[in-house]
Each structure stands twice: as structure tokens, then as C-alpha cells.
C-alpha positions as CSV (number, residue, x, y, z in Angstrom):
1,X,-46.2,-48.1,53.0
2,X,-45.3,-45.4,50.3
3,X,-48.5,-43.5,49.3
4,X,-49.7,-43.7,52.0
5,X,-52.8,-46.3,51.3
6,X,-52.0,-49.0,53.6
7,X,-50.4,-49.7,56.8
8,X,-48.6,-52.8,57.9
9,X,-49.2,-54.7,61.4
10,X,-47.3,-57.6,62.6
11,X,-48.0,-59.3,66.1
12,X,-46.4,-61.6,67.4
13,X,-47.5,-62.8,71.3
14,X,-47.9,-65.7,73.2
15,X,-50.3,-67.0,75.9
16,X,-49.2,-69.4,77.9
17,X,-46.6,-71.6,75.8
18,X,-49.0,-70.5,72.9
19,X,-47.6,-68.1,70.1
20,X,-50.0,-66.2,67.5
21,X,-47.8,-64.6,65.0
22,X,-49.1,-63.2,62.1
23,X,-49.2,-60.3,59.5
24,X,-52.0,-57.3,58.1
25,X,-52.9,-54.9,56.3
26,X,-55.2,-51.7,56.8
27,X,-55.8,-49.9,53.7
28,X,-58.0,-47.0,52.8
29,X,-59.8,-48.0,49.3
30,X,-60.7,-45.8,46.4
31,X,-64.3,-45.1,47.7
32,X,-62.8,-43.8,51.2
33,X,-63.6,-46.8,53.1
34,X,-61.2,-48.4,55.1
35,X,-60.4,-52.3,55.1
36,X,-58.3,-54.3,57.2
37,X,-57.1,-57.9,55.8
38,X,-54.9,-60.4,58.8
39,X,-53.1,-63.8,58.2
40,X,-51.9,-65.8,60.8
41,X,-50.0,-68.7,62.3
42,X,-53.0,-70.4,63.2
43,X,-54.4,-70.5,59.7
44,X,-56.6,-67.4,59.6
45,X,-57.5,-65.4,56.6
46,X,-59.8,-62.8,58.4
47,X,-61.6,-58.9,56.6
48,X,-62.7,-56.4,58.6
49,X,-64.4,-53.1,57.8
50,X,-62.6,-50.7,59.6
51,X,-64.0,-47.4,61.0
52,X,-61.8,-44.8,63.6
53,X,-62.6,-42.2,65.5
54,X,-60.2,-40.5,67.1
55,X,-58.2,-42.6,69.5
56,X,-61.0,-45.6,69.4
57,X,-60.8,-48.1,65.9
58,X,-63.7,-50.7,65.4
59,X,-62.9,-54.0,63.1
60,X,-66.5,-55.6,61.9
61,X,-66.3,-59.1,60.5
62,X,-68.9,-61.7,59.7
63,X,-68.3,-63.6,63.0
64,X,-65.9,-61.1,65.0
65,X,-65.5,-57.6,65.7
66,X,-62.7,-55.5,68.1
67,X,-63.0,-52.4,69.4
68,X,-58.9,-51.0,69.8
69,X,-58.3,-47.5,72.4
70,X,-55.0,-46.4,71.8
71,X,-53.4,-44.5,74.8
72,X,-52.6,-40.3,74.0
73,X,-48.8,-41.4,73.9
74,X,-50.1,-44.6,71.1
75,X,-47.7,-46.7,72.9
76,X,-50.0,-48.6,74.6
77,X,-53.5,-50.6,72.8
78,X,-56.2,-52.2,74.4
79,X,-58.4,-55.0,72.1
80,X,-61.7,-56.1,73.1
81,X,-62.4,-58.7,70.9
82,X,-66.5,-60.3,70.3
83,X,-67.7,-63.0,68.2
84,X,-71.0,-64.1,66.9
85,X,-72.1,-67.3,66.0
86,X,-75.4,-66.3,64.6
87,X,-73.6,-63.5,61.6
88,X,-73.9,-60.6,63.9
89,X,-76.9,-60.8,65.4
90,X,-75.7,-60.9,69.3
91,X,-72.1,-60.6,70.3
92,X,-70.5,-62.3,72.7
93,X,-66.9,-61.7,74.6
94,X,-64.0,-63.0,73.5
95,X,-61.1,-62.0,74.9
96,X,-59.5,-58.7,76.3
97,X,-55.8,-57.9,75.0
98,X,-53.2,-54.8,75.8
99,X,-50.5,-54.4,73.3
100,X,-47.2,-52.3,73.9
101,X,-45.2,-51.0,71.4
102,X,-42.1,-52.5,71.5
103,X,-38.8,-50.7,70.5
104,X,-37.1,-51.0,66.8
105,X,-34.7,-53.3,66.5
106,X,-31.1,-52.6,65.5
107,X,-30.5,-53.6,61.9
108,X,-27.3,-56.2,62.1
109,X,-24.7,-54.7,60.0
């Protein structure tokens, strides 16, 4: 987005005959820390403290955390996702996901 605070990311992917679609936000605040903020299909509201280095990103929520590599060329991401059920105290897996950048889409006249 202009100014360069915040960054958009849509996904949209299925498993199975399943589809999770859904919209968010990454912005760096005033104080310098960086926050990302995701709404989905499946009725989520989720915040995540954000923190990169280099080409690895780490989301911490209150139940869930992801650690996201992004390949040299960033076309390629793989998510490994955790969840707690005790507010962080031990993680457990969740799931594993790879995400490819897909082409822009023509814009219809």
C-alpha cells in the first residue's frame, strides 16, 4: 500500500473440495513492531506479532504461531503452522503448507 506501512495478502486455496479464502494485513506500527491482522471464509479474526529475518518470518498468536521460508527467487513459501491449547506453553503441529506465487491477472478492459 502507499507509504509503505502495510502490506496486503490474499489466499485463496483449497484442500480437498475445501476452500479457505481470505484477506490480511502486515503492518509495521509507530513503535517499529510489526503486526499481522487475517480474516477469513471460515470466520477467523486472528493477530499475530510478526518478526523477520532475512528470508524466515515468525507469526506468534495466543493459540498459533507459523514459521514462513521464502525461497531466494520469493516465488515459492513454505508455512509450518503450531497451535497451543494451553496459551503457549507447548506447541503442537498443525499443518505444513507451500504457497506459489501465482501470475497477475490481465485486467478485463
Amino acid at each position: 500500500m502507499p507509504g509503505g506501512f502495510f502490506l496486503e495478502h490474499r489466499w485463496d486455496r483449497r484442500s480437498g473440495d475445501d476452500r479457505h479464502i481470505g484477506l490480511g494485513t502486515i503492518a509495521v506500527e509507530h513503535d517499529g513492531a510489526i503486526t499481522g491482522r487475517f480474516f477469513d471464509n471460515l470466520g477467523y479474526a486472528r493477530t499475530y506479532a510478526l518478526r523477520e529475518r532475512h528470508d524466515v518470518w515468525s507469526f506468534t498468536g495466543r493459540s498459533e504461531r507459523a514459521t514462513v521460508t521464502f525461497s531466494r527467487d520469493r516465488a515459492t513459501m513454505t508455512i509450518a503452522w503450531e497451535r497451543s491449547k494451553d496459551n503457549g506453553a507447548t506447541w503442537q503441529p498443525l499443518c505444513n503448507l507451500t504457497s506459489t506465487k501465482q501470475p497477475a491477472k490481465a485486467a478485463k478492459p
